[in-house]
LOTOR-651118 format. One line per 4 residues: number of its first residue (from 1); their letters; for each residue x, y, z of C-alpha. Coordinates in Angstrom, 1 decimal, padded with zeros to 4 digits. Layout:
<kefis>
NUM	A	X:Y:Z | ...
</kefis>
This chain:
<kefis>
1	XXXX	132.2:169.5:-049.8 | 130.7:170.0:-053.4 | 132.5:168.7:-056.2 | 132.1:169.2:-060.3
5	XXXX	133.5:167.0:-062.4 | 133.5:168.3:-065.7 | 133.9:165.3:-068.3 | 133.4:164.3:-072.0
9	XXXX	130.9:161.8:-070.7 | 129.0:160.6:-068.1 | 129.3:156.8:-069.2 | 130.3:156.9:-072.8
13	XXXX	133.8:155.5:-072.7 | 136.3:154.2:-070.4 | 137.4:158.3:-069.2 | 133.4:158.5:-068.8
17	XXXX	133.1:155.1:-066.7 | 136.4:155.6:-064.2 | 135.0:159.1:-063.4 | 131.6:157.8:-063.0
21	XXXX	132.6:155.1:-060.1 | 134.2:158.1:-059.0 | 131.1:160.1:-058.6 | 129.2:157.7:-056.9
25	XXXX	131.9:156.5:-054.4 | 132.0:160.6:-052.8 | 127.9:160.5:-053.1 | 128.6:157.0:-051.0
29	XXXX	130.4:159.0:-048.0 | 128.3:162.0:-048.4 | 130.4:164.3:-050.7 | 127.7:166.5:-053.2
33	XXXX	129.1:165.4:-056.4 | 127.9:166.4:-059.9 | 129.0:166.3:-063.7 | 129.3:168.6:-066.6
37	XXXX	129.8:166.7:-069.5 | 129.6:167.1:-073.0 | 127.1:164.0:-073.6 | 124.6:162.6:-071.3
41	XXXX	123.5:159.0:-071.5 | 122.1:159.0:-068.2 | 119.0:160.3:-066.4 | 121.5:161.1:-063.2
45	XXXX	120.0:164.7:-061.5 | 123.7:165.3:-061.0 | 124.7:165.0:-064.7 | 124.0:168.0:-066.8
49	XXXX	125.5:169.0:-070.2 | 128.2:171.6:-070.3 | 126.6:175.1:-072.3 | 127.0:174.7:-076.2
53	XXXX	126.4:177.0:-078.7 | 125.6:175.4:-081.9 | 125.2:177.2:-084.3 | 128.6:180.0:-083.6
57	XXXX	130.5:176.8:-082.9 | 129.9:174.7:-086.1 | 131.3:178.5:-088.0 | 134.3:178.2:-085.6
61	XXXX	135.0:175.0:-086.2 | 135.8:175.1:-089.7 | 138.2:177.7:-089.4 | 139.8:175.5:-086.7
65	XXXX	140.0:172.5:-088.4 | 141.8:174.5:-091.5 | 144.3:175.5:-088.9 | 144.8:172.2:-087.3
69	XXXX	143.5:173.6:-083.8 | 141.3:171.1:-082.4 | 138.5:172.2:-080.0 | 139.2:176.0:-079.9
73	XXXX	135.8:176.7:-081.5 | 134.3:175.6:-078.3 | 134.2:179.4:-077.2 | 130.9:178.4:-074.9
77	XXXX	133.1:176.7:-072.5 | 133.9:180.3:-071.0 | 130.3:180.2:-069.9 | 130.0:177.3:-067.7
81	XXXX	131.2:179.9:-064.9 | 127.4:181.0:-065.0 | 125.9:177.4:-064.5 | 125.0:176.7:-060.8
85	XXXX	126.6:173.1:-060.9 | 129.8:175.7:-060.8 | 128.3:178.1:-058.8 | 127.7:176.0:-056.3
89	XXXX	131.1:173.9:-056.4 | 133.8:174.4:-054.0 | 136.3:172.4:-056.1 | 136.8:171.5:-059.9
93	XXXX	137.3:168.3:-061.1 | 138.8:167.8:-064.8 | 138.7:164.7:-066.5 | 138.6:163.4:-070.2
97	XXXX	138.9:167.2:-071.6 | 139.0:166.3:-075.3 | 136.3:164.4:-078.0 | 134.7:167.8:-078.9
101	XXXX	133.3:169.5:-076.1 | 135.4:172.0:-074.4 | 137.6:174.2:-074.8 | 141.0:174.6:-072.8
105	XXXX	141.9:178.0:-073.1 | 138.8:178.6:-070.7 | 141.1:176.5:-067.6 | 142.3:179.7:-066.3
109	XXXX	139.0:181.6:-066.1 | 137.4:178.3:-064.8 | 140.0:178.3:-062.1 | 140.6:181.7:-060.9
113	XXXX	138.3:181.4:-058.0 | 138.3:177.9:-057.7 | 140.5:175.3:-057.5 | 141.1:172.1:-060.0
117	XXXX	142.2:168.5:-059.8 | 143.1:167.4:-063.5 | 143.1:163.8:-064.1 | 145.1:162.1:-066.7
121	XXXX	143.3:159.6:-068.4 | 145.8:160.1:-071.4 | 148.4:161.8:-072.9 | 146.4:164.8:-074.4
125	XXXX	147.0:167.2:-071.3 | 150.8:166.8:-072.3 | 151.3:166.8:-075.9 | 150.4:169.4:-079.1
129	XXXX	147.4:167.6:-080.3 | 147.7:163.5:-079.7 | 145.8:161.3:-077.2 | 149.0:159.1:-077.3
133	XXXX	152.5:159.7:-078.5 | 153.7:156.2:-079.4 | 157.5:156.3:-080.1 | 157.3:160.4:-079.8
137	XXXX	158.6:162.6:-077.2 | 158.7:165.7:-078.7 | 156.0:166.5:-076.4 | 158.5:167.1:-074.1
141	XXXX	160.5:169.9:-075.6 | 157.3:171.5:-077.4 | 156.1:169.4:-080.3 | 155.7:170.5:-083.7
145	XXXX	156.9:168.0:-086.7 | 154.4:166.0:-085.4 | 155.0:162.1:-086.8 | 152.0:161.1:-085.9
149	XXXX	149.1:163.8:-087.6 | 147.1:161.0:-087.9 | 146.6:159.9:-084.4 | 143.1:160.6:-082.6
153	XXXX	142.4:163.2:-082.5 | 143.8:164.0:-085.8 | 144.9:167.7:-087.4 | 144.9:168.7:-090.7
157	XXXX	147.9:170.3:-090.9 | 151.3:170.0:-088.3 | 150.1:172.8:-085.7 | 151.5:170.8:-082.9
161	XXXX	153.8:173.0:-081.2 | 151.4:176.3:-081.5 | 148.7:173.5:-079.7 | 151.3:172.7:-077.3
165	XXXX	152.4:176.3:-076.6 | 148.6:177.5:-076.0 | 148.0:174.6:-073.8 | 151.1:175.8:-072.2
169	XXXX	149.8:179.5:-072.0 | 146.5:178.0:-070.4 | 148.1:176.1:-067.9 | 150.2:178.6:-066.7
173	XXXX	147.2:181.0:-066.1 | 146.0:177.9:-063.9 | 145.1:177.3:-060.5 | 145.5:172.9:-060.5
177	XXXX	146.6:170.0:-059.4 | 147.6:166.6:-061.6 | 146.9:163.4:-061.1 | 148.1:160.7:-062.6
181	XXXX	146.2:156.8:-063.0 | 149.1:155.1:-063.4 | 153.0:155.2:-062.8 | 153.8:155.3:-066.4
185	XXXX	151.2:158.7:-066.6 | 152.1:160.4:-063.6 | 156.0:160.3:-064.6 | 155.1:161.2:-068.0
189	XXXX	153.1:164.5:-066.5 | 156.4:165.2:-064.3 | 158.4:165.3:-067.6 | 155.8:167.5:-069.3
193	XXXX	154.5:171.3:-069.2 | 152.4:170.3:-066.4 | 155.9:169.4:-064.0 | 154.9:173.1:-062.8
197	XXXX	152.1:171.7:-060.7 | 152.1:168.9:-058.1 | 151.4:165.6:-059.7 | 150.3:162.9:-057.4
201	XXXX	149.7:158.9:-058.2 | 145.7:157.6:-057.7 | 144.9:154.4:-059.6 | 141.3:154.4:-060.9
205	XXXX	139.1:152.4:-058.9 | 136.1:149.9:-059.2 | 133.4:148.0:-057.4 | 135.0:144.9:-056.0
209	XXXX	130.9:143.9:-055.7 | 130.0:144.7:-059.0 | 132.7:143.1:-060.6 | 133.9:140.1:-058.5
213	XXXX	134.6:136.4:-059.6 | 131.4:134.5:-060.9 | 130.6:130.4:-060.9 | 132.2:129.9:-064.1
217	XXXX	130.0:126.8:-065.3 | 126.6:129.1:-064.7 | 128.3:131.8:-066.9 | 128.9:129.7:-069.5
221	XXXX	125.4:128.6:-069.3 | 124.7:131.9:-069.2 | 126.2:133.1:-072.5 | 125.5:130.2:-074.6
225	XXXX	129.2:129.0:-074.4 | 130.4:125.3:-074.0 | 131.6:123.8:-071.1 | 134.6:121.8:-072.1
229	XXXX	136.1:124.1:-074.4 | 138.9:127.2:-073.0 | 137.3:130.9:-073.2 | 139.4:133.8:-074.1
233	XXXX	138.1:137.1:-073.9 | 138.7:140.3:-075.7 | 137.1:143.3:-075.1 | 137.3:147.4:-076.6
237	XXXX	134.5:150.1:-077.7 | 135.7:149.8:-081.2 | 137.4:147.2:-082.0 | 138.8:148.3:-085.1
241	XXXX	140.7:151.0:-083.3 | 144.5:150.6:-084.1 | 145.6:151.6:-080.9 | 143.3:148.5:-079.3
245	XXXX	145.6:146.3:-081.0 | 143.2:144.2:-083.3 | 145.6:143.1:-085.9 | 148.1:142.4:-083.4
249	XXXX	146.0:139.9:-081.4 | 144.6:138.2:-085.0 | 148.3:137.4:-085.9 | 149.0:136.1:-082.1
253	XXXX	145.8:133.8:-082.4 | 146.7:132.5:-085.7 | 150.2:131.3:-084.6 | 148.7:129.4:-082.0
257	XXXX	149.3:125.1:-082.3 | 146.5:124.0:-084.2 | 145.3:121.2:-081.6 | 145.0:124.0:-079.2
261	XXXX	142.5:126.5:-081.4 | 140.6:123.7:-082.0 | 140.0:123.8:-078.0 | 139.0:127.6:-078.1
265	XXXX	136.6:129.8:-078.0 | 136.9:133.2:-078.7 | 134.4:135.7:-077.0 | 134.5:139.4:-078.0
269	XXXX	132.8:142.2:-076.5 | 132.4:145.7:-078.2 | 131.7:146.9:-081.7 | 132.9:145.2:-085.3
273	XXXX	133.0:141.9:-083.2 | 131.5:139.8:-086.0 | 134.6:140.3:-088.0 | 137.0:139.0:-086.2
277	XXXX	135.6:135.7:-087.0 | 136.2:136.0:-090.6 | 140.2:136.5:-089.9 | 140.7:134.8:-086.8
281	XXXX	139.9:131.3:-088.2 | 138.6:130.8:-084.6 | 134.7:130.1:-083.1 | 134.2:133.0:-081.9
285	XXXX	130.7:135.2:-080.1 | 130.1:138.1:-080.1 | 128.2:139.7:-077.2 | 127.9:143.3:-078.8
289	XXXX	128.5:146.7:-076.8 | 127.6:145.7:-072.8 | 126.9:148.4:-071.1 | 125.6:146.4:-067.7
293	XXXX	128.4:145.7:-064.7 | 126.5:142.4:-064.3 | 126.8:141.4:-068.0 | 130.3:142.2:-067.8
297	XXXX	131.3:140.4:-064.5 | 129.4:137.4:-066.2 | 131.5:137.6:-069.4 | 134.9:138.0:-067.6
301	XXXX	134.1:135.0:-065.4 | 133.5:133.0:-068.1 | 136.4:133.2:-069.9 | 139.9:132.0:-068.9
305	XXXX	141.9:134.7:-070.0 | 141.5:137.9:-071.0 | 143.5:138.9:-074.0 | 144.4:142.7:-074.1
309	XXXX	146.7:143.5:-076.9 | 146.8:147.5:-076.6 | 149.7:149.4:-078.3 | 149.3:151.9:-075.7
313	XXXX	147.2:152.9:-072.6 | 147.0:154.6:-069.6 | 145.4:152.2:-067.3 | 143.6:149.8:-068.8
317	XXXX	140.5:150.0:-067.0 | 139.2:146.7:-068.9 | 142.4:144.8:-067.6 | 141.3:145.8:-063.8
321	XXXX	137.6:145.0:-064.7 | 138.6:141.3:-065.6 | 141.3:141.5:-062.5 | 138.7:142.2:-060.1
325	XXXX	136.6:139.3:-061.7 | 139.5:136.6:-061.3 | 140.4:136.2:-064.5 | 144.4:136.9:-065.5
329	XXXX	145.3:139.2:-068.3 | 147.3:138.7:-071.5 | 149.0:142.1:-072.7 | 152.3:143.6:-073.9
333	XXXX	154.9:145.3:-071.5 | 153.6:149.1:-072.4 | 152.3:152.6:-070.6 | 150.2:152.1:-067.7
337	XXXX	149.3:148.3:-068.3 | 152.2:146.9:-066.0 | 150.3:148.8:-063.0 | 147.8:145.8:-063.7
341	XXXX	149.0:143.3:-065.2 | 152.0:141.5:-062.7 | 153.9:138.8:-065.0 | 153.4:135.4:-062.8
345	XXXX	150.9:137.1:-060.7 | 147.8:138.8:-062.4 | 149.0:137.5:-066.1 | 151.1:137.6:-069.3
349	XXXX	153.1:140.8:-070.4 | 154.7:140.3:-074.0 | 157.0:142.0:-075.7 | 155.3:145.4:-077.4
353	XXXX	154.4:144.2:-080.9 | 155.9:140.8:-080.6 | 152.9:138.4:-081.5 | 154.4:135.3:-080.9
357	XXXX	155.7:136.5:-077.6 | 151.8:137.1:-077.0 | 150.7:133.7:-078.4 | 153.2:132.1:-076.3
361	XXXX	151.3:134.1:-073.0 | 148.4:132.3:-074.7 | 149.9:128.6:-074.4 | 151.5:129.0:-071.3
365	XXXX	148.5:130.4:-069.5 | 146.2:127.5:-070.7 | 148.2:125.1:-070.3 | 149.4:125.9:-066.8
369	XXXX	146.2:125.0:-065.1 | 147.7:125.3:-061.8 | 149.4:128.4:-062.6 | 146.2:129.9:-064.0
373	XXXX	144.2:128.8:-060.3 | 146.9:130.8:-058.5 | 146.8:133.4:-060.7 | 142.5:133.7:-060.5
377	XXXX	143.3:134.2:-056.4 | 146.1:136.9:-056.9 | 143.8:138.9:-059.2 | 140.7:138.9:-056.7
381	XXXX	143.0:139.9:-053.8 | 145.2:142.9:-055.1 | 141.8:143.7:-056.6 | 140.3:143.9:-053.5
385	XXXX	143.8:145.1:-051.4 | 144.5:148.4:-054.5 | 141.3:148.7:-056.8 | 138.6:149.1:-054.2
389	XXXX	136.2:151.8:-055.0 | 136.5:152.9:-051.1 | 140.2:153.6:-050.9 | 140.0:155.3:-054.5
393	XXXX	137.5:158.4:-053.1 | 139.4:158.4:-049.7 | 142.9:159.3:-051.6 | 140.4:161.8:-053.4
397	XXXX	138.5:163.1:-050.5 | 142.2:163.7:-049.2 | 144.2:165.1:-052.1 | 140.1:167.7:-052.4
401	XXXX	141.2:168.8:-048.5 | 144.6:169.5:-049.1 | 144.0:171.0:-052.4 | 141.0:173.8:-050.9
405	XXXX	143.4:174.1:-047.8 | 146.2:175.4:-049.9 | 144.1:177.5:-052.1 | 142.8:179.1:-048.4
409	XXXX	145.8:179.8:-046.8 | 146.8:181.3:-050.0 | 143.9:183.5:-050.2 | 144.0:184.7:-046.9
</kefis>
């Protein structure tokens, strides 16, 4: 079987990084597996970038962005039928289809003589312009009086529902399959202009070696960090993004008892880290952007919680990266987080903006050493029993079969 994954990235993100594992867990039972995407951080022989036309698209783009259309100047897209990656594919594989690089009007010609799994990694596929909808379910009914123009990625003017109506065209001109990374995703693509499709349930997954639970007092030493002081760890690409939650975990940590910040550490990973300092009136290190499993592993082993105040995700791939590692999560009770985070079992789920709910995760987690020992062995073994990389391609390898089975029969 040969499989293309066509992607924004090929490491660049947490979309890039789940598909990724992906990747190498069908090369790991013998499935030819290669990427499109639209940026290439790797030197992979099975990553190449999807066709571009510069100069023609930067022209398009304007007009585009006038209109509020996002991505639709990507006309090269309708040429990647002509690259041997997909010439030598039996099945397609979409991922992260936004950021820039590709344009989905080209699905159905992509898909008229082969078949496609689409992955959910948001809420894009499903709505008339928005990565995620928040309090919004116009997507749903067709958009349009869009209350959030602002979220990523952002239009210039409310073209929502004529977004949502070509996305609509497109997929009905389609030859897929949906999949969904968590509960919360895969019922909101059976509520959504992609109900017309079968929509199956596959959790991302992740290398229970890579990221398994580390001597904590060697980590510590590792990083710099003291030993007799509590670690909590946050971690995002940008951690100024509003939808990572930043302000809300500043105003949890500064409601926490005074006796007990004096006790902490805070350890940040990702970009902007060095401001949180300023606000947090906390220690706090940053470790800058890791790109390195091992670095990570390291960093999540050291710490005794990990703090993950998200408005809204999918997954929560950092969440399962510390779960896998031992360490028990702090969140709020939102999208696909629950998947991960088990209240009195993997960690703390707040109330959705309720800081002082969150703080009060904070205390009781910390406090609770005995609770937080039990927790660190729940979070290895559902780690190990759900997340493994190994069961994650098999449901693939599976749902592939059945998918190029169907689309046999049906040419026949």
């Amino acid at each position: 079987m040969r499989v293309l994954h066509i992607n924004q990235s090929d490491l660049f993100g947490g979309a890039a990084i789940a598909a990724y594992r992906l990747h190498q867990g069908l090369l790991a039972q013998g499935v030819e597996s290669r990427l499109l995407v639209g940026n290439v951080t790797t030197s992979d022989s099975r990553v190449a970038p999807t066709p571009r036309w510069p100069f023609v698209e930067r022209q398009l783009f304007r007009l585009c962005y006038l209109m509020g259309l996002n991505y639709l100047n990507h006309i090269s897209s309708f040429r990647i039928p002509k690259h041997p990656f997909f010439q030598e594919a039996d099945i397609l594989h979409f991922h992260n289809l936004h950021t820039g690089y590709f344009n989905y009007l080209a699905i159905p010609a992509l898909t008229r003589e082969k078949p496609a799994v689409f992955t959910l990694r948001d809420m894009w596929g499903i709505t008339g312009h928005c990565s995620y909808s928040y309090d919004c379910e116009r997507w749903k009914t067709g958009c349009g009086k869009c209350p959030h123009p602002d979220t990523y990625p952002e239009i210039l003017v409310d073209s929502s529902g004529l977004e949502w109506r070509l996305k609509q065209w497109s997929y009905r001109r389609s030859n897929l399959t949906i999949v969904g990374i968590s509960r919360w995703l895969t019922e909101q693509a059976r509520s959504s202009i992609l109900s017309c499709f079968p929509v199956y349930h596959i959790a991302n997954g992740i290398d229970t070696e890579s990221y398994q639970p580390l001597n904590l007092e060697k980590c510590r030493f590792v990083l710099g960090l003291p030993a007799n002081k509590k670690v909590l760890l946050f971690g995002a690409h940008n951690l100024k993004a509003p939808r990572k939650g930043v302000d809300l975990l500043v105003n949890a940590l500064r409601s926490l008892p005074g006796s007990l910040k004096n006790e902490i550490v805070l350890l940040t990973m990702g970009t902007s880290g060095d401001s949180i300092s300023e606000i947090t009136e906390m220690a706090t290190i940053n470790l800058g952007f890791l790109s390195s499993d091992r670095l990570k592993s390291i960093a999540y082993s050291a710490a005794d919680l990990f703090l993950f105040p998200t408005r809204q995700d999918a997954f929560g791939l950092v969440a399962q990266e510390a779960v896998a590692c031992g360490t028990p999560v702090v969140s709020f009770n939102g999208g696909g987080v629950p998947d991960i985070v088990r209240p009195g079992i993997t960690g703390y789920l707040a109330e959705p903006e309720n800081t002082k709910d969150f703080a009060a995760g904070i205390v009781q987690l910390l406090e609770d050493d005995g609770l937080r020992r039990r927790m660190e062995n729940q979070c290895r073994e559902i780690a190990l029993r759900e997340y493994a990389l190994e069961q994650q391609t098999k449901k693939y390898l599976d749902l592939y079969h059945h998918v190029l089975g169907t689309y046999e029969d049906r040419c026949k």
